[in-house]
N, C-alpha and C positions, 0 to 999 in steps of 0.2 A: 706199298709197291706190289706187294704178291698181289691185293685182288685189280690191281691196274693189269696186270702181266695174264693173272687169268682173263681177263673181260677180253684182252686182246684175242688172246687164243680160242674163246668163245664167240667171240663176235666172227673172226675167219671160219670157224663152225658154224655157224649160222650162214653166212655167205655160200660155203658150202653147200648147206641145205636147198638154201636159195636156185644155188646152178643146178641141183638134180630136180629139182619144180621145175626151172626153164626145162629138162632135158626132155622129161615128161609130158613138157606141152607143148615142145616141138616134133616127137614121138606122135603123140594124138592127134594133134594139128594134120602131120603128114599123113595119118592110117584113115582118119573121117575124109581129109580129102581125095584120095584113093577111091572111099566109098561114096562119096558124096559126087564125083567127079570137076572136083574145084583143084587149082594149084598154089599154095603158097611158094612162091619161090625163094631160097635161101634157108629152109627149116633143118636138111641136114646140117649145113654149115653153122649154122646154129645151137643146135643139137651139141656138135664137137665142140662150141666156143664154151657150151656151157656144160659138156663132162670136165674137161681139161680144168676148165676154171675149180670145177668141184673137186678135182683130182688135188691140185695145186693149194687150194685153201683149206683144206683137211687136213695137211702133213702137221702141222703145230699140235694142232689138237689132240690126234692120235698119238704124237710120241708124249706127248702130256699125258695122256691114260695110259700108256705104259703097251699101246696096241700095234707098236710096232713090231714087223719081227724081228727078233734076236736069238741071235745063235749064242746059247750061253755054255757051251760044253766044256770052253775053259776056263771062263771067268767065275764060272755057276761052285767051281771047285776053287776058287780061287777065296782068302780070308783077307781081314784088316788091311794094312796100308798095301797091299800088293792086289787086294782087289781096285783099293781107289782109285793105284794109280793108272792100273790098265782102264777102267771107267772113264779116268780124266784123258788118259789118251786116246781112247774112242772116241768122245766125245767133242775132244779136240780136232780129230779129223773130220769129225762130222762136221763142226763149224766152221773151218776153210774148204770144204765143200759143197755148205748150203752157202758162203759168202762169197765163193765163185760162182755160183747159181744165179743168187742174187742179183751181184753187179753185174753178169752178162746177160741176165731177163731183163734187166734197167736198161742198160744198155739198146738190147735189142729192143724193147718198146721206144727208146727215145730214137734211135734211127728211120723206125718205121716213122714215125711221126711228122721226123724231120724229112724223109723222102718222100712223104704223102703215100707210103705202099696201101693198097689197098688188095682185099682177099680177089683168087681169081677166080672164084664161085658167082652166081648169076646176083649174090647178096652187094658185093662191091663193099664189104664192112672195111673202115679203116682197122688195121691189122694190129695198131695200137693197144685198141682197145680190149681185145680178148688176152693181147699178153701182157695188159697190167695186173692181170691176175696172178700170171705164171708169176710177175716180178713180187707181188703184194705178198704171196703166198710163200715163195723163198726168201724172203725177208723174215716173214713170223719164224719160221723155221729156226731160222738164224738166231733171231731171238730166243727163241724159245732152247735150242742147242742150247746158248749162253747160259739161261736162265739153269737149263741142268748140270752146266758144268760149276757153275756158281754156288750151286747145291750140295753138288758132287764135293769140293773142295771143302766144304765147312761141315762133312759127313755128315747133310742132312738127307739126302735124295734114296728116295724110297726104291727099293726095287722088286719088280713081281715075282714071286714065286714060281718055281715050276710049272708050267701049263696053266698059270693066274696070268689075268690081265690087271694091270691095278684101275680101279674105278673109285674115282672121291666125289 
């Protein structure tokens, strides 16, 4: 189950990587054609579909390596069962709020979908599809939350050190 859990949260890193390559090639796209005097139309909108997406598929991954920030000034002083359980209660609120994230990103792509919305950029993208990311991407999240509170609970889940990021 753990390397199924990681592959997940590697693979939305990798998708990740993927949308800052789009972002970069619609960045260059737009600066050659400037100089070149050609027009792609739709390259910023583009551009945005594929930060966002990058923004959106990262978040698993990073709180996997411990890169998120955390404010630890009380927890950091905090010992045994009274650190856990503040951990599990963070944690906790993290997961009904990447799970409200979630269902309303689901939500909102499947509305788009169903109303045919389309962007009102010169691209005409169905609007679906840039926010299967947002929905894909709060889902790992979600997962991933679980996956540390699950951790968390069975006093396995590592935590970074002062001014350390954990890196495995």
């Amino acid at each position: 189950m753990r390397k199924l859990l990681d592959s997940i949260y590697l693979g939305a890193a990798w998708l990740a990587a993927l949308c800052m390559v789009g972002v970069l090639t619609m960045v260059l796209l737009s600066v050659l054609g400037r100089l070149l005097h050609f027009h792609v139309p739709g390259t910023d909108a583009y551009a945005g579909y594929a930060m966002a997406g990058a923004g959106f598929m990262a978040l698993a991954h990073t709180l996997k390596r411990g890169e998120h920030i955390r404010v630890t000034l009380i927890i950091g002083r905090l010992g045994g069962r009274t650190r856990q359980g503040m951990e599990l209660w963070a944690l906790s609120v993290g997961m009904l709020l990447a799970a409200l994230f979630a269902w309303f990103s689901w939500r909102l792509a499947w509305q788009s979908h169903s109303f045919h919305d389309i962007s009102t950029s010169s691209d005409a993208t169905p609007l679906w599809i840039p926010q299967l990311f947002m929905a894909v991407g709060t889902t790992v999240l979600w997962l991933a939350l679980l996956d540390d509170w699950v951790l968390a609970l069975r006093g396995r889940r590592t935590q970074p050190t002062d001014g350390d990021t954990r890196h495995e």
